[in-house]
Every structure is written in C-alpha cells, then in structure tokens.
C-alpha positions in Angstrom: 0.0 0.0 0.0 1.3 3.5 -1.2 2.1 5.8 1.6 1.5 9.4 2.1 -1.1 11.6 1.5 -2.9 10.6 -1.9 -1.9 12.5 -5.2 -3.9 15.7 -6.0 -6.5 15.2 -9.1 -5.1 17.9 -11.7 -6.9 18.9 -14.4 -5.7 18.7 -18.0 -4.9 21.9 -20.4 -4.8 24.2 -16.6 -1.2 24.5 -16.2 -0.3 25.8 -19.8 -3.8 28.7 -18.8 -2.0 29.2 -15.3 1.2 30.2 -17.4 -0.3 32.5 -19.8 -2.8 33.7 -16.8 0.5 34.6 -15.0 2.5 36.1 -18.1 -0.5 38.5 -19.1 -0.9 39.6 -15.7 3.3 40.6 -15.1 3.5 38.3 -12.7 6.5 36.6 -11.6 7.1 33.0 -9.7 11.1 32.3 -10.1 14.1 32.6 -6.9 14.0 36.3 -7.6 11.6 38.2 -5.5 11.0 41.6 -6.6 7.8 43.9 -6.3 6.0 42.1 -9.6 6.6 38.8 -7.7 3.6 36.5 -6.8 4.9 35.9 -2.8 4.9 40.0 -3.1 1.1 40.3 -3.9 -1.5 40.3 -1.0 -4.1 39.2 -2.9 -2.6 36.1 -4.1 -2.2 35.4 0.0 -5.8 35.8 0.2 -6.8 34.0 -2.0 -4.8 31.2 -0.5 -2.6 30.3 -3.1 0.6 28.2 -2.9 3.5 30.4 -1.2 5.7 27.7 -2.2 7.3 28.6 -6.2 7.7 25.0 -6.3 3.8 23.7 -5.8 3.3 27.1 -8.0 5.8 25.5 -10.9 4.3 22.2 -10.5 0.8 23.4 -11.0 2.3 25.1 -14.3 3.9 21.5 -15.5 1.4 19.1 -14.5 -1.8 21.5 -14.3 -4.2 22.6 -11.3 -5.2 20.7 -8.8 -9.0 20.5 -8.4 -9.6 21.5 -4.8 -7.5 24.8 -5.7 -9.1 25.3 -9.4 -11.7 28.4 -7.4 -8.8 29.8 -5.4 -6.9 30.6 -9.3 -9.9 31.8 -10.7 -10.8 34.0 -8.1 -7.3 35.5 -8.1 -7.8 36.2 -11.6 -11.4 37.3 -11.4 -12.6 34.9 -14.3 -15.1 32.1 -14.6 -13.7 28.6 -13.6 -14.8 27.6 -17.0 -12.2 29.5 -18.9 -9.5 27.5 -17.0 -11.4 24.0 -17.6 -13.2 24.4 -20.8 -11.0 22.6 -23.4 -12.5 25.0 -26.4 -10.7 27.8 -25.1 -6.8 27.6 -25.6 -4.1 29.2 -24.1 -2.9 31.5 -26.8 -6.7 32.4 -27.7 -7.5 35.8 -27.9 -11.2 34.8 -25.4 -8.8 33.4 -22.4 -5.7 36.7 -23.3 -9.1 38.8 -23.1 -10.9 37.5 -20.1 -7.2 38.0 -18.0 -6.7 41.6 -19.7 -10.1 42.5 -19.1 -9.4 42.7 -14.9 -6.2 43.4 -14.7 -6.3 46.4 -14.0 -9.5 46.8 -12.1 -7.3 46.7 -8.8 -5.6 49.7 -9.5 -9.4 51.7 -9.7 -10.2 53.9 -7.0 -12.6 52.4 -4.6 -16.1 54.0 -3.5 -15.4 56.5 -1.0 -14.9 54.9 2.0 -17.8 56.5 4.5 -17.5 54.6 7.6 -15.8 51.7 9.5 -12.1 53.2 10.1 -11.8 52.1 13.5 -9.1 49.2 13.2 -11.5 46.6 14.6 -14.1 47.0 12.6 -11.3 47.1 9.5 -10.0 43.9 10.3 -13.4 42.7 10.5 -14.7 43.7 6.9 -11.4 42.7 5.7 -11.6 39.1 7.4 -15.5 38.8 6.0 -14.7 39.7 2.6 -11.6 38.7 1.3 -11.1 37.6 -1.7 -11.1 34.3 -0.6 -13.8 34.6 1.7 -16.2 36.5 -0.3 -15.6 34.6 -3.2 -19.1 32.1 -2.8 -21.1 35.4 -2.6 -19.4 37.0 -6.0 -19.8 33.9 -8.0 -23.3 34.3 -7.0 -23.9 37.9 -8.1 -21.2 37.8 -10.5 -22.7 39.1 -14.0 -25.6 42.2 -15.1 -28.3 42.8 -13.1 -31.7 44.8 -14.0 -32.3 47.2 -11.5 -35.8 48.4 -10.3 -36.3 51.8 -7.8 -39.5 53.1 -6.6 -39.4 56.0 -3.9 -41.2 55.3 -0.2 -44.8 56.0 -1.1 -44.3 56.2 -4.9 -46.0 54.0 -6.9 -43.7 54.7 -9.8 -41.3 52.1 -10.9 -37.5 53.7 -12.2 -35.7 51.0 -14.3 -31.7 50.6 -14.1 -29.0 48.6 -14.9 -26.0 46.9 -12.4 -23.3 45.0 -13.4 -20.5 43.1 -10.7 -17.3 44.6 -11.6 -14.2 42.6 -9.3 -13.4 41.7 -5.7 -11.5 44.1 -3.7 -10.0 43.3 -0.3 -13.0 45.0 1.8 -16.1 43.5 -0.8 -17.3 43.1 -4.3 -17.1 46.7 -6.9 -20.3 47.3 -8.5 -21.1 49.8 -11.5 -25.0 50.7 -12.3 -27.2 53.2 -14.4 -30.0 54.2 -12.8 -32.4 56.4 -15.6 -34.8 58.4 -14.0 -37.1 61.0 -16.0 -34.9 60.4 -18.7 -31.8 61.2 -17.3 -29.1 58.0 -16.9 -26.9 58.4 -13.7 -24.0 56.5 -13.5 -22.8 55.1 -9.9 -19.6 53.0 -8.2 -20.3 51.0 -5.3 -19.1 48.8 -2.6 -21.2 46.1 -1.8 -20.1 44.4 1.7 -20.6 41.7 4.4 -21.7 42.7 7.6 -23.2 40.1 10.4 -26.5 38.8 8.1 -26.5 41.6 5.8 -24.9 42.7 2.7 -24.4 46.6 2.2 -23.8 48.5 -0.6 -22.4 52.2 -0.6 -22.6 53.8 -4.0 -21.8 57.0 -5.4 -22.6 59.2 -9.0 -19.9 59.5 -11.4 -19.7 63.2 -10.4 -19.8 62.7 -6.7 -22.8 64.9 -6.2 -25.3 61.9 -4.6 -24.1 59.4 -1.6 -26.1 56.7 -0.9 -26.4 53.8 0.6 -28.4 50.0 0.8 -28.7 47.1 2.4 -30.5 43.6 2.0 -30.4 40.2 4.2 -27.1 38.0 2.7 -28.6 35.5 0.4 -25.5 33.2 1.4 -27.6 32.7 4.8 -30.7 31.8 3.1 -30.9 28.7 1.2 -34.2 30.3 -0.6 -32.7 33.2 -1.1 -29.8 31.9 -3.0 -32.3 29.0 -4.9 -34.5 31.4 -6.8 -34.6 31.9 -10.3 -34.8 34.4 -11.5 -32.4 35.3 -8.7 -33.6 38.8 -7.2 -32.8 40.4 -4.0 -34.9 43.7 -2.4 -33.0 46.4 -0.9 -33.6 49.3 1.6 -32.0 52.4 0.6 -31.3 56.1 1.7 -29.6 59.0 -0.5 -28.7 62.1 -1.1 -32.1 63.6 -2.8 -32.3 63.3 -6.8 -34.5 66.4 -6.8 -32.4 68.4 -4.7 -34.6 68.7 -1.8 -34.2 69.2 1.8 -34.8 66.1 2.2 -32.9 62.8 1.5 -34.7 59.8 -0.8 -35.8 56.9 1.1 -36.2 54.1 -1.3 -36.9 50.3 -2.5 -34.9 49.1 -5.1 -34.9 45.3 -6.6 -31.9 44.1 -8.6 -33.3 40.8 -11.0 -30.0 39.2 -12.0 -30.1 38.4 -16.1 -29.1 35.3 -17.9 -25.3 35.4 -19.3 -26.4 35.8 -22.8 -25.2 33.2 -25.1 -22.4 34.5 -27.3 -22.1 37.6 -25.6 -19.6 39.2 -23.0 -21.1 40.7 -19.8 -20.6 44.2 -21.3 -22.5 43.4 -24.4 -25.3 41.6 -22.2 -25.3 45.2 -20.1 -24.8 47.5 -22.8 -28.3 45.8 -24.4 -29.9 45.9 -20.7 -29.3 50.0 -20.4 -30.5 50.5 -24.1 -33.9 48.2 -23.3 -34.1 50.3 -19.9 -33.6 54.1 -21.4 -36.0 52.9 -24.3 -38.7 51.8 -21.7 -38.3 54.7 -19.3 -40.1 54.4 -16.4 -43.3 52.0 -15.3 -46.2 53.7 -14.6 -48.7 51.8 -12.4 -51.3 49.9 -14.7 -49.2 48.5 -17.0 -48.5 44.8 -17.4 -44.7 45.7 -17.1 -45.4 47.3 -13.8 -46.8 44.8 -12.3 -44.6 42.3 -13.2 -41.8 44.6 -11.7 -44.1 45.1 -8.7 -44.0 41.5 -8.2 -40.5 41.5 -7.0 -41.1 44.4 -4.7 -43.7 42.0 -2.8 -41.2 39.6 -1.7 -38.9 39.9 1.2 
C-alpha cells in the first residue's frame, strides 16, 4: 500500500492557462523576489494560493489541482470555466481577453470609503470579505443585473442597470445606471458583508449623490440563493435626486439576467441600459409594472 497523503487530481490543459494567466498579468514565480513577484502580492495570499514557487511550478507543469481550481480563478477574477473548458486555448485571444479584461480593475479607486475606520471594525470587513472569503457570494452575483427603484410611497417604478465589476480586499465593486425622467446616472459602489446583511455604498460618477443599501445575505438563506430568477430587495437612503431638503428613502430590486449566449457581460449590459432608457419608467397599470411590482412583494 502507497504511503503518504494521496496524489492531487489535476486537471488537463490548466497549467499551460496558469502560465499565460501569470505572463498576461506581469507576474513573476522564479528565486527572484522583486515587487511584480507573486509571494509580493497580498491578494494572491488571500486568496490562499501556494507560497511555495515550487507547488506554483508544478501546477504550471502538471496543471491545477482540483480542490484549488476556485482559489486561481478567483485571483484572476474569471469564470472557472475559462480555466477547464478545453474549447478555449491558451494563446486564444477569449482566455488573453478575459485576464486583460481585470487586470487592471485593482488599481481603480474604490467608492469613498464613508464609515468603518476604526481598526477593529477594518479587520473585520477585511476578514469577511476577502477575496477568498467572499468569493461564494461574488460567483453568486457575478454578472448584469436589472435594476428596479421606486421611492417610499411612490407607486412609480425607475428601471436601471448593475453590473459586478471585481473583488476588492474590503467586498465586491459594483457599477449601475439608474435612468430616472430620462436622465441616466451613472454610480460605483461597494457592496459588503456585515453580520446577516450585505451593504452597498454607492456614489454618482460626479460625486454629487451618496447613498447607501442594504438587504439580508442571500448566502444565509438557502431560498434566497435558490431562486430563479435570482432577485434580491434592498432598503435604501440617498442624497435627494430632486435636490430637496430632504434625502430619498427608497426600494430598489436588482433581478439578475441570464449570461447571454455569445455575448460578453458588457454586451449583455450594454443591451440591458439601451432596453431600460428605451422603456423609461413603469407607470402603475401596466402589465410591465406589475410584473416589476412583483418582486417588490417579496422579502
């Protein structure tokens, strides 16, 4: 009988995307450490990698093992299908574009950061959403989102559009168009974990509205995380969109869309905001409304 702990299953065609996942990314993996290095990067620490450059090389010669397949792809912020599916090579241009497509989203200026600088409280956002730890919850949202908003005691339904953007080491970015009376407004949020909640704080492009959500965590909720389509309903408060005195108190529904054979998530979003400026808002009455109102029902 063989001794040790048995072999790792490794999965065919992974180590040459590793390689080329690594390359496209300027990352280094060799004796020399320097500030491009992979044992340099805190990221690739939190996403539990291998700190050893050997187990790193081996998973480049022999390709990745299965049980730390999620942990690369979350590093790299792309589907676990691009690493496994055989119909997407190496040298393609769809796996050199899905790595170049984030590469760079780490050096983007976060959402303004509008609360939790005490250092507990720090180390405690940072410990729930981690790349590694959050990861379950952004493979969940991960993709375009159509957004519904209807003020507190409005019976008007505003339309929107959300996409997931990547993981950062305090949550998951978020971009969205929200078209009201016409007018698209573009925000950047944050959307965190907190106790049974997630929380989003968002800003416009131009900085002039704040606001803020939050919904129960659908990774506590088995029905939550089961339906399809998968929607979630938010509470929300913001700077006022009219200007006055007073701030906006709102509901807003996010319905999350289907990836759109074919299609890259910006196509599948750029083809939601067109449909949502086209339809402008739902006025109560309409078969559209209520079908939208539907979602606001729920919990």
């Amino acid at each position: 009988m063989a001794q040790g702990r048995p072999k790792s299953v490794r999965l065919g065609g992974t180590g040459e995307k590793l390689y080329m996942a690594l390359k496209l990314s300027g990352l280094s993996w060799g004796t020399r450490i320097g500030p491009n290095h992979i044992s340099s990067d805190g990221r690739w620490a939190q996403c539990g990698l291998p700190r050893s450059i050997n187990t790193v090389i081996e998973d480049i010669r022999s390709g990745i093992p299965a049980h730390r397949l999620e942990r690369y792809a979350g590093y790299f912020q792309i589907p676990v299908g691009v690493f496994t599916d055989e119909s997407i090579g190496s040298c393609s241009a769809a796996f050199s574009c899905e790595v170049l497509r984030n590469k760079n989203r780490f050096a983007k200026s976060a959402a303004i950061d509008i609360s939790l600088h005490d250092s507990l409280a720090r180390k405690h956002i940072v410990e729930r959403n981690g790349v590694a730890a959050n990861y379950p919850l952004y493979q969940l949202l991960s993709g375009v989102h159509k957004l519904y908003y209807k003020k507190d005691g409005g019976e008007r339904i505003y339309q929107g559009a959300a996409r997931t953007e990547t993981q950062t080491e305090t949550g998951i970015a978020i971009a969205a168009v929200i078209v009201v009376d016409g007018i698209p407004v573009e925000l950047s949020g944050t959307l965190f974990r907190w106790n049974n909640f997630i929380h989003i704080q968002y800003h416009s492009e131009d900085y002039q509205l704040l606001g803020y959500m939050i919904a129960p965590n659908p990774m506590e909720s088995i029905l939550l995380r089961r339906r399809d389509p998968f929607h979630m309903k938010f509470c929300g408060l913001s700077g006022s969109l009219d200007m006055t005195a007073e701030p906006d108190r709102y509901e807003a529904c996010s319905v999350k869309q289907g990836a759109g054979e074919g299609r890259s998530q910006s196509e599948v979003f750029d083809a939601l905001l067109e449909e949502v400026l086209r339809e402008g808002a739902l006025e109560p009455g309409e078969a559209v409304h209520a079908r939208a109102a539907a979602f606001f029902a729920g919990s």
